[in-house]
N, C-alpha and C positions, 0 to 999 in steps of 0.2 A: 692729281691722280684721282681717280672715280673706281670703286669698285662694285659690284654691280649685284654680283650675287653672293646671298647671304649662307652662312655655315650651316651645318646641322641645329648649333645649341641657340641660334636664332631664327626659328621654324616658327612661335607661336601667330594664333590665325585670331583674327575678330571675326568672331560673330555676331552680325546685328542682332539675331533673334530674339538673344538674352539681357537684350537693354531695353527692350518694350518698356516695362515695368516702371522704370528706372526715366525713361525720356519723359512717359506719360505725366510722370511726377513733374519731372522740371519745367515742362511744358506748362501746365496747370499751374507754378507759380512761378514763371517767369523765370526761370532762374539759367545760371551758366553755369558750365564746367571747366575748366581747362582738362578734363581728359578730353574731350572733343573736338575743343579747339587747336589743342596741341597736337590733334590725331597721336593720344599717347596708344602705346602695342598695349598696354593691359587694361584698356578700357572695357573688355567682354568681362573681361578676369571680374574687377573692381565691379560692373553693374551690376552683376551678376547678383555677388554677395551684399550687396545695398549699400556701396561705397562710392564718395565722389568727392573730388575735390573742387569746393566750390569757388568759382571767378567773379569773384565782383568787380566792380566799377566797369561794364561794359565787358566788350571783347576788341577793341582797339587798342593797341599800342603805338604810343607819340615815338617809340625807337626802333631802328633796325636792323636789331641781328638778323643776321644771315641764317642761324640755324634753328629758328623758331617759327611756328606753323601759327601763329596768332598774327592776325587781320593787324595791317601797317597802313590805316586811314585816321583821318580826323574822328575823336571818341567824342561821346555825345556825354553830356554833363552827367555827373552821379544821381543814382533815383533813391532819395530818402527811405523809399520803403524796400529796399533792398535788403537790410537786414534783418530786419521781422520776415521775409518771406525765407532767409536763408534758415532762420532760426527755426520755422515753423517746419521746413523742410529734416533738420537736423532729428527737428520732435519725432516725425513722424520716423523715420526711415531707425530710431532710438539706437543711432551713432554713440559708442562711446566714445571716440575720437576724433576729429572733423578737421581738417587742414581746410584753410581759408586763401587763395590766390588772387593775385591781379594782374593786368596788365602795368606795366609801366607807365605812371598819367603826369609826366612833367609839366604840362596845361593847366595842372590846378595846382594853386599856390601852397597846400600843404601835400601835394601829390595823393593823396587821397587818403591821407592818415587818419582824419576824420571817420569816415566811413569802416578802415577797417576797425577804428574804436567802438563806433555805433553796432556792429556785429557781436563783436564780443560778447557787449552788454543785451546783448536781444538774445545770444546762446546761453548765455552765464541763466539768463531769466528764464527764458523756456526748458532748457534740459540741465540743470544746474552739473550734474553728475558727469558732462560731456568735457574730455580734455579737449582743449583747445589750441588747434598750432597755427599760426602767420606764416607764411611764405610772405616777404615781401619783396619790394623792387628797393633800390639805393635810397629814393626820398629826396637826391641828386647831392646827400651827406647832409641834411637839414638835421639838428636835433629836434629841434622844436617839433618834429612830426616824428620822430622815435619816441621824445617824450609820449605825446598822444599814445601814442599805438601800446610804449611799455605799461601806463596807467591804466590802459582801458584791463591789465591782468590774465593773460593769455598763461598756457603752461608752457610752450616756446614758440620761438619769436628765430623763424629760418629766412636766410639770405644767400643764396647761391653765388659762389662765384664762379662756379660754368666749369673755366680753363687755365691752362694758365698762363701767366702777362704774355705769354710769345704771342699769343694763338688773337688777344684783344679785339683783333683789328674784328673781328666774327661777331662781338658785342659794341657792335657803334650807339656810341653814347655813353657808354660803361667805362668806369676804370677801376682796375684791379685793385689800387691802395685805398681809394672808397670803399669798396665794397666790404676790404677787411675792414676800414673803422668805424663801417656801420654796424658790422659785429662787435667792435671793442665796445661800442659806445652802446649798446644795447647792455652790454657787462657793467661799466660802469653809472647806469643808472638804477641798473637792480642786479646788484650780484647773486641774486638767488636765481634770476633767469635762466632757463637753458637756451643756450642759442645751438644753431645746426645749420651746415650747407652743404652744398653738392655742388662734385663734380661731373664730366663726363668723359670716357677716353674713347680715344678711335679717330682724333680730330687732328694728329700728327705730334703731339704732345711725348716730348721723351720721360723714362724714367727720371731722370735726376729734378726734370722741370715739378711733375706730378708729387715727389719726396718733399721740393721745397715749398710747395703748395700745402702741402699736410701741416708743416712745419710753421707758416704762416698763419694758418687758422688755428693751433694750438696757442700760436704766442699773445692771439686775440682772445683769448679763451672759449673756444667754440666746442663745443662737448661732445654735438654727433654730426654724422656725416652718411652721407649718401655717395655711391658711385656707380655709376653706372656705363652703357654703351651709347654711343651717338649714333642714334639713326636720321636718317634726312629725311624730311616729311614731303620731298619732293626733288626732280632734278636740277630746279630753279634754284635750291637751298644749296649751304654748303657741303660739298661733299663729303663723303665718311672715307676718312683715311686708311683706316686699318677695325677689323673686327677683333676684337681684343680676345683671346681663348680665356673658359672658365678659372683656369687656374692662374690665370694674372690677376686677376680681380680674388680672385683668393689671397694674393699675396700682399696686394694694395691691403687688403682687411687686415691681415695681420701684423703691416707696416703699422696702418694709424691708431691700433689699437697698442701697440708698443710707446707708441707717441703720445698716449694719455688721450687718445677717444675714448667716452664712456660706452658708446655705441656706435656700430659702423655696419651696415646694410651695405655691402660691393655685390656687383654682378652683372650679369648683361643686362636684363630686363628692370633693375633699379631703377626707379627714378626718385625726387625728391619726395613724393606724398606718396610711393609704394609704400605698404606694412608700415605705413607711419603708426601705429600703435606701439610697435614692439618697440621703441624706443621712450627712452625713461622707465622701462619696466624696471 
């Protein structure tokens, strides 16, 4: 089933005009976003106010979900000075916050743990004051590259797991029980960590499956959580099953919050690095 047109309470517009600013910058150092590449809906919103969530290790992904807008070609090897230009970028734009993304790089033998470690240490040095959050990919369940990634000392360290197990087959490559124990194992190497992920609804996903999903990422000890709506970034993608109304995502919030989330961001325009400040306040 394809549904076509979109509700009222999903009306917001991009406007390029407001990312000038904002492009001009990343242009000048080379840099990526996954709001662009993800063609995310709150990308006018976020430039606007001088926010971005920055993609390193290229804009290639080695996997193929179906409901993701990021480039599925051969990635070109990590560029060392990636993280000094991310960092410099952070300086300038004087982010208290910074969420850090990648594509998924199963080509490189630590999957690019590395690099997101080298970042850190190149933020921690230029804007010391700046939290720092990970979005990462699985790592394909490696610790040895969770180790990296927990040492380099971020303030959280997020891992999305999308959907849930019904829905997999839309994250080829991905499995669901990884994913949770790349959060357990993010816990068990520093329990002071906070970890966080995200889901999406709209993708044919029932209640009971979405509860057990909550339920899952508390038993991993995962603290905050993101929910949001599935938009298709095209009709070649997977399609959007159902547009979820404002007050179902109200009620998801007050599920996982019952469930011992310390923080929980639900709504249609959510996405994993929306208002990522507000969390751990």
């Amino acid at each position: 089933m394809t549904i076509s047109r979109r509700p009222p309470w999903l009306q917001k517009k991009v406007s390029p005009a407001l990312h000038l600013e904002m492009e001009r910058l990343l242009e000048g150092l080379n840099l990526n976003t996954v709001c662009r590449e993800a063609h995310c809906p709150n990308i006018s919103e976020c430039y606007a106010c001088k926010r971005a969530t920055f993609l390193i290790l290229g804009t290639s992904c080695t996997r193929l979900c179906s409901f993701c807008n990021v480039a599925k070609k051969r990635p070109l090897p990590p560029d060392p000075g990636e993280p000094a230009r991310v960092a410099r970028a952070v300086e300038i734009l004087g982010l208290a916050h910074v969420v850090i993304t990648s594509p998924t790089r199963d080509d490189l033998a630590d999957g690019g743990a590395a690099l997101y470690g080298a970042t850190v240490r190149e933020i921690r040095s230029a804007s010391p004051s700046t939290g720092i959050e990970l979005l990462v990919p699985d790592f394909l369940g490696r610790r040895e590259s969770l180790e990296t990634v927990v040492a380099s000392g971020p303030d959280i360290i997020g891992h999305n797991v999308e959907t849930v197990p019904r829905l997999y087959a839309i994250r080829a490559g991905a499995d669901y029980r990884r994913s949770l124990q790349v959060l357990g194992m993010v816990g068990e190497l520093d329990p002071d960590m906070a970890t966080k992920s995200g889901i999406m609804l709209g993708m044919g996903e029932r209640e009971e499956e979405v509860r057990d999903v909550l339920e899952d990422l508390r038993s991993v000890g995962c603290r905050y959580l993101s929910i949001g709506q599935y938009l298709a970034p095209s009709r070649a993608h997977y399609p959007v099953q159902e547009y979820v109304p404002p007050e179902t995502f109200d009620r998801y919030r007050e599920l996982a919050l019952s469930l011992g989330f310390l923080h929980v961001e639900s709504g249609p325009y959510v996405r994993s690095s929306y208002l990522a400040e507000r969390y751990g306040q």
